[in-house]
Structures are given as C-alpha cells and as structure tokens.
C-alpha positions as CSV (number, residue, x, y, z in Angstrom):
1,X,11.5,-18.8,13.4
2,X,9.7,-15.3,13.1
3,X,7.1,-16.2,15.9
4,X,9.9,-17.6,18.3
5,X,12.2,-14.0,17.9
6,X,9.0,-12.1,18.2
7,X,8.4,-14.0,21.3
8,X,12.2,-13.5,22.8
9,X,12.3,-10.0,22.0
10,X,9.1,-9.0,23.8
11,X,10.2,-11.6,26.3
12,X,13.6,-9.9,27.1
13,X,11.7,-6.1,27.7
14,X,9.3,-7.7,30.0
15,X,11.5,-7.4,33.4
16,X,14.4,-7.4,34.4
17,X,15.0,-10.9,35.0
18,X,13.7,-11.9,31.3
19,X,16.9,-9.3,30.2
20,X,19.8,-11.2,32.3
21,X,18.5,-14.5,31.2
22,X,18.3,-14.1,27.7
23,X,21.4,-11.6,27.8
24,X,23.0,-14.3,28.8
25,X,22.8,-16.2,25.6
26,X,22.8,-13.2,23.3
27,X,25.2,-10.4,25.4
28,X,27.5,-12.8,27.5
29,X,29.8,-9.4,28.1
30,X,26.7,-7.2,28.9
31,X,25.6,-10.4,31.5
32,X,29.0,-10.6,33.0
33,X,28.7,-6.9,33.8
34,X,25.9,-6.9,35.7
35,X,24.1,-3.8,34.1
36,X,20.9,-3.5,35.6
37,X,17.6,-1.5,33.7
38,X,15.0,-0.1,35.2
39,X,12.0,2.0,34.0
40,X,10.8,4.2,36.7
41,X,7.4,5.7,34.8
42,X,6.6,6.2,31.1
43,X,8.9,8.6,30.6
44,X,11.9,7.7,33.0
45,X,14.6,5.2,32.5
46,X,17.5,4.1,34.0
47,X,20.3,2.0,34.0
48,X,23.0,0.9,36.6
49,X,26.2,-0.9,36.3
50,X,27.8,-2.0,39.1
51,X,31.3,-1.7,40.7
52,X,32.4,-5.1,40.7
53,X,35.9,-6.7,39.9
54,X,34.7,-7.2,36.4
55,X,34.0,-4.0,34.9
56,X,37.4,-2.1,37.1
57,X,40.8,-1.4,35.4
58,X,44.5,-2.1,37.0
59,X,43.7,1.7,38.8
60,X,40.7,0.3,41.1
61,X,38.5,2.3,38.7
62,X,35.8,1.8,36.7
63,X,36.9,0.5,33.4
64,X,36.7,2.5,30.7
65,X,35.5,0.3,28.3
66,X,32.7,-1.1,30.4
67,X,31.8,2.3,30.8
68,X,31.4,2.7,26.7
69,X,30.5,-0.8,26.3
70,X,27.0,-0.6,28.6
71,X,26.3,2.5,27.5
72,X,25.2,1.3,23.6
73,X,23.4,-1.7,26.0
74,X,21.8,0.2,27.9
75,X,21.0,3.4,25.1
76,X,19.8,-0.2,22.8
77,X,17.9,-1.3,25.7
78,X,15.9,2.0,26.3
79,X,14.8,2.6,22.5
80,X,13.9,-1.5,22.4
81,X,12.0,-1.0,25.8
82,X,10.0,1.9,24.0
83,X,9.4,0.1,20.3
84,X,8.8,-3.5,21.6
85,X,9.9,-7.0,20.0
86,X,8.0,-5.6,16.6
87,X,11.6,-3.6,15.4
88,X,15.3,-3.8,14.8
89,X,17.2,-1.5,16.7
90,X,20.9,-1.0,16.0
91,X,24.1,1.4,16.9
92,X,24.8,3.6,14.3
93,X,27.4,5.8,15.9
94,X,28.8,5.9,19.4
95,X,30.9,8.9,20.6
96,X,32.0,8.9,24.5
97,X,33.4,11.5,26.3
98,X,35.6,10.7,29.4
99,X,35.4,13.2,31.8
100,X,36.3,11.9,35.0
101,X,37.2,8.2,36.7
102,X,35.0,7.1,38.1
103,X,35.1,5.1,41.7
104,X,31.5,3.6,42.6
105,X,28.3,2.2,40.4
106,X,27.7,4.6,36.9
107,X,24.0,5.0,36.6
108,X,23.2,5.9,32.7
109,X,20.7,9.2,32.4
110,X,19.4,8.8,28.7
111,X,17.7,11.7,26.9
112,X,16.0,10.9,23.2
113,X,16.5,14.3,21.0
114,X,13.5,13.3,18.9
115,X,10.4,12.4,20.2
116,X,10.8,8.7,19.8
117,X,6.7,7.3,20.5
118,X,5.7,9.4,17.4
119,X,8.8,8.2,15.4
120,X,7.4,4.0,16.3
121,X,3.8,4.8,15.6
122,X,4.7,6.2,12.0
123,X,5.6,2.5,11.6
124,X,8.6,3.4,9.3
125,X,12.5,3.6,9.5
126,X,14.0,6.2,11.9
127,X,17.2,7.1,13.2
128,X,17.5,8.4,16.8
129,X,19.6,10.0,18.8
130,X,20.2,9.7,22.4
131,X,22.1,11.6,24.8
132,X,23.5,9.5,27.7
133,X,24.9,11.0,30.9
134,X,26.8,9.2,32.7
135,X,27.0,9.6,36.6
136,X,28.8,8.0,39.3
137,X,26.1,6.8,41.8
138,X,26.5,7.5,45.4
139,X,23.2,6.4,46.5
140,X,22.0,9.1,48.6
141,X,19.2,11.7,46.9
142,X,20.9,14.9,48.7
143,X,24.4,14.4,47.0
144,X,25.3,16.2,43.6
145,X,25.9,13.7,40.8
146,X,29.1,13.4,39.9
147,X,29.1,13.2,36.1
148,X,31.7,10.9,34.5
149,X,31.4,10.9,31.3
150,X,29.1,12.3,28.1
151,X,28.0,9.4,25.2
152,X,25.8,10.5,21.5
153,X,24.4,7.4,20.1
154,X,23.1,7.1,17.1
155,X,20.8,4.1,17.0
156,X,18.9,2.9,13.5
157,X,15.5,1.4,13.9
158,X,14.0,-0.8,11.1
159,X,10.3,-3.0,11.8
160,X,10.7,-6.4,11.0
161,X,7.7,-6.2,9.1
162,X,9.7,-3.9,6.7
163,X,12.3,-6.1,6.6
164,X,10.2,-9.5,5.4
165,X,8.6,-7.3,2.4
166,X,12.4,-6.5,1.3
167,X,13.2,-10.4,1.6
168,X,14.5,-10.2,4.5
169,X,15.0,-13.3,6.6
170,X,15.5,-12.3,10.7
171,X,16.9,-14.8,11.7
C-alpha cells in the first residue's frame, strides 16, 4: 500500500491531466471546479479557476466559497508540487480576505514566506506559510490585475518516512 500512494502522489504532480484524474477520486469538489495548475519555471506557479456555473453564487459572481475552497487546493497543490509524493502536506490554518466580487476566472498568485526547497531538503517536519493573492483574470498582459481577495495558509508538512518510524500506517 506504501509503494502504490508513493506512486499516486508523484503521479498526480506529474501534469496536469494526472491532477484532474486522480482529483477526481480524491477532491470530487476541487474536480467539479475546474481549477487548473500550472508551473510556469522553477520558481513560478499558478493556478486558475474558471468562471463557470459551478463555482458562481445567486449574484452572477464568483462564489465565495469556491474562491476559499481552491485556494487551500491550489496553496496544497503548490507546496506538494515542490516536496513530491515523499511528504504529507496538510492545512493548518486558512484565513481569507474578501475584498472585492469578483466577475471573470480568479487566477491564485502564491508566495512561500520561508524558503520552502531548504525546509524539504532538511528532511524534517516544517510548517509553512503561504501568501495567496487572489486576482480576477482578464487575460490580456497590459490590464492591471484586479485583486479580489487576500488568503494566509498555514500548511504542515510531515515525510512519510517519519511517519512509518512513529507507527504510522498511510494509508
């Protein structure tokens, strides 16, 4: 059972279409959603969800709790992307701060406040924290981003490793 989650976890940060298939399974609400990451280089990441009937309110906005919702998947996603299918990653604390509605795709700008590749080759526990802006996506480079909201997320990281020496079972 340990070999098999090894394999699905590095299996789901491979691309994109490894994430919708096994989010499927696993995140049936983060699926439904359509919340789509991408890593531009080594050090940029980013994360879409789109405007579809599913994730707007009774207003014809985005929904608010989509909005929150996506942004612990896609914070999760980014620190799981970085550590690989070797660690446990899970929210600790998730404040949001709604600034504005929002009336088109929120793309998810995501900011570490530690330096998180010397934190995973330590080996060890670690908390993190990320800093998520969130922006409603026009699509065209020349526009100014229209920021929607503000999210802190706390996000524990354990290796399984760790966890089998403590008795552990994954799985």
């Amino acid at each position: 059972m340990d070999r098999i989650d090894t394999f699905l976890s590095r299996l789901s940060t491979r691309n994109n279409f490894w994430h919708r298939l096994t989010s499927m399974v696993w995140l049936p609400y983060a699926f439904k959603s359509g919340i789509k990451m991408k890593r531009v280089d080594k050090s940029t990441f980013s994360a879409v969800l789109p405007f579809r009937r599913f994730n707007r309110n009774w207003y014809n906005a985005m929904a608010g709790a989509a909005l929150l919702a996506n942004s612990e998947v896609a914070g999760g996603m980014y620190i799981f992307g970085l550590c690989g299918g070797h660690f446990t990653v899970v929210c600790k604390n998730l404040e949001y701060r709604f600034l504005r509605p929002c009336y088109g795709p929120a793309l998810y700008k995501i900011n570490p406040r530690e330096n998180l590749p010397e934190l995973v080759a330590a080996g060890k526990e670690f908390n993190v924290t990320l800093e998520l802006d969130i922006v409603q996506w026009i699509g065209k480079r020349t526009d100014k981003d229209r920021r929607i909201g503000k999210c802190v997320a706390v996000f524990h990281v354990t290796p399984k490793s760790h966890q089998q020496r403590k008795g552990r079972k994954i799985r």
